[in-house]
N, C-alpha and C positions, 0 to 999 in steps of 0.2 A: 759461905755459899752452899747453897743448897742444891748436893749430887742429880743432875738429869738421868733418868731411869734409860736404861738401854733398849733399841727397838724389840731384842728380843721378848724382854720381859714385859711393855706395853701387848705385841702380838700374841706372845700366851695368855697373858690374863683376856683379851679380847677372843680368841678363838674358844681356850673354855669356857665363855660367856656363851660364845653361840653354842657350843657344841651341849652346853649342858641345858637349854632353854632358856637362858635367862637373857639372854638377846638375839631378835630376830636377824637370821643367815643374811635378809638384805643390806644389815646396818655393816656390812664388810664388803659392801661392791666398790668402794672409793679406794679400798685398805687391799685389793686381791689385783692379779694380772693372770690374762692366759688362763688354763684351765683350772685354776686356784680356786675361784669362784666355784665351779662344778662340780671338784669334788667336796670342797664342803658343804655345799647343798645336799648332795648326797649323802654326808655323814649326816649332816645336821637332821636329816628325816627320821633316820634311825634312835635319835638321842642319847648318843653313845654315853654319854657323859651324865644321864638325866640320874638323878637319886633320890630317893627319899630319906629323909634327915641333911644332914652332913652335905653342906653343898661343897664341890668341887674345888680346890683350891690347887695352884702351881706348888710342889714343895721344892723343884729343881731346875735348875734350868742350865742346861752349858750348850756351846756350839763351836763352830768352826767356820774362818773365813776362808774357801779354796781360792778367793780373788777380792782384787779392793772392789767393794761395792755389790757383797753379796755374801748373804751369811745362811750357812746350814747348822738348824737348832734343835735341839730335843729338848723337851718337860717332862718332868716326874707330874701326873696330877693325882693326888689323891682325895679320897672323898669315904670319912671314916676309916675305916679297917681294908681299904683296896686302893690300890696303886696302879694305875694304868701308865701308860708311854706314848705321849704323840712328840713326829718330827714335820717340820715344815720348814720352808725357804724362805728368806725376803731378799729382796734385791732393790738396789738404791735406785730411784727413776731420774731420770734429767732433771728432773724437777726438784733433787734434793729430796724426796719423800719415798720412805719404805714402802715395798708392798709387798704381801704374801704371794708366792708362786709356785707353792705347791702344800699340799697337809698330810701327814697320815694320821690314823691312829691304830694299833694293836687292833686287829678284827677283818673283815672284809674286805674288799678293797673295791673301789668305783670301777665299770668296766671303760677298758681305753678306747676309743674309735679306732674303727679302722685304718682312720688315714698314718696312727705313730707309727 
């Protein structure tokens, strides 16, 4: 039987896909909840992850579940000779389907409304 891959590790390869250009930030509206969506639009304009040569690959990946049905994750990604750190959340929907609910990465940060 052939191991099903973990949502984490689905979510990081998908996130630095967008994050690095190589897929557009819309193809994660079905896969995001809540401001998830926004701030990675906001990273994704930036191209945090974009490089030339050596495209971006996960080299790590661990997390923590604080409750059933929702998991806080970090990745190592690196790309050549540099190592960067994004964390992000998914959380199980009614629906049986993960979805991101929050992203960082290492750099700036999105600003928050005033309504948090």
């Amino acid at each position: 039987m052939i191991p099903q891959p973990l949502p984490t590790d689905l979510f990081a390869d998908l996130l630095v896909a967008v994050l690095s250009g190589h897929r557009p930030v819309h193809s994660m509206l079905r896969h995001t909840r809540g401001r998830a969506y926004d701030e990675l639009a906001w990273l994704a304009e930036r191209s945090p992850l974009r490089t030339r040569g050596a495209r971006p690959v996960v080299r790590d990946i661990g997390y923590y579940e604080p409750r059933p049905g929702a998991i806080e994750a970090f990745a190592r990604i690196g790309a050549g000779d540099r190592l960067r750190a994004m964390a992000f959340r998914l959380e199980l929907g009614r629906d049986r389907r993960w979805r991101c609910t929050a992203v960082e990465l290492g750099g700036p940060r999105p600003p928050r409304p005033e309504a948090d």
